[in-house]
C-alpha positions, 0 to 999 in steps of 0.5 A: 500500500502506497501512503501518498501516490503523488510523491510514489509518482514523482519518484518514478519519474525521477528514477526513470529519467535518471535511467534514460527510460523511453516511458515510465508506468504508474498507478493512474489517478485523476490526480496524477492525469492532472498532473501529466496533462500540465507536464505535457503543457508545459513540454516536460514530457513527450506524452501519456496515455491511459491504459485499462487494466480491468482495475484502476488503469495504468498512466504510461508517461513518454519521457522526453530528451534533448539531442544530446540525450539529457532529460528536459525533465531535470528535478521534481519535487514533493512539497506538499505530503500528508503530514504537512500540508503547504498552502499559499495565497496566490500573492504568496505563491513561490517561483520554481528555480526563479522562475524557470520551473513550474509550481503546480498547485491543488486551487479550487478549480482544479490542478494548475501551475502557479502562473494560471493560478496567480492570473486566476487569482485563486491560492490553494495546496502547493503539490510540488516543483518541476523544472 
């Protein structure tokens, strides 16, 4: 049993963009989709997929490289875990590696990055970094 799937998930990422894997699979969730779709958004990854498994399905990542064959993908990061929930007002909301990064945060009307959040004007749970 996993006690928090989202940082499960970033660890996998991790894990196989350390080892220059093609794709990655994960436990899917409408969390984690959320959190694929911004990734593919925001260009961190190639692309995703669902795939039934007759229980919860499975979320196929593609991880994606430069030329050179480094991952585009460099860090990504749980803030916010079960037990200690971060939260920031959207005047609040921090900057992932000065700006260059990506913040993705849990508001009220739904999964965003910190930048939709702040012209939204909605705060919410910090979820993690990327960058």
């Amino acid at each position: 049993m996993i006690t928090d799937p989202i940082s499960d998930m970033f660890a996998r990422i991790r894990n196989a963009n350390v080892k220059l894997h093609e794709k990655v699979d994960i436990p899917s969730s409408k969390m984690k989709m959320e959190i694929a779709k911004i990734l593919k958004e925001e260009g961190y990854i190639a692309s995703y997929k669902i795939t039934d498994d007759k229980k919860q399905g499975i979320l196929r990542i593609y991880l994606k490289y430069t030329a050179s064959g480094k991952p585009v993908l460099e860090g990504i990061k749980r803030v916010s875990k079960s037990s200690l929930r971060i939260y920031k007002g959207y005047e609040d909301m921090p900057k992932t590696v000065g700006g260059l990064g990506v913040t993705l945060v849990s508001t009220s009307k739904g999964l965003m990055t910190d930048n939709q959040a702040r012209k939204e004007k909605v705060g919410g749970e910090i979820i993690g970094y990327v960058w």
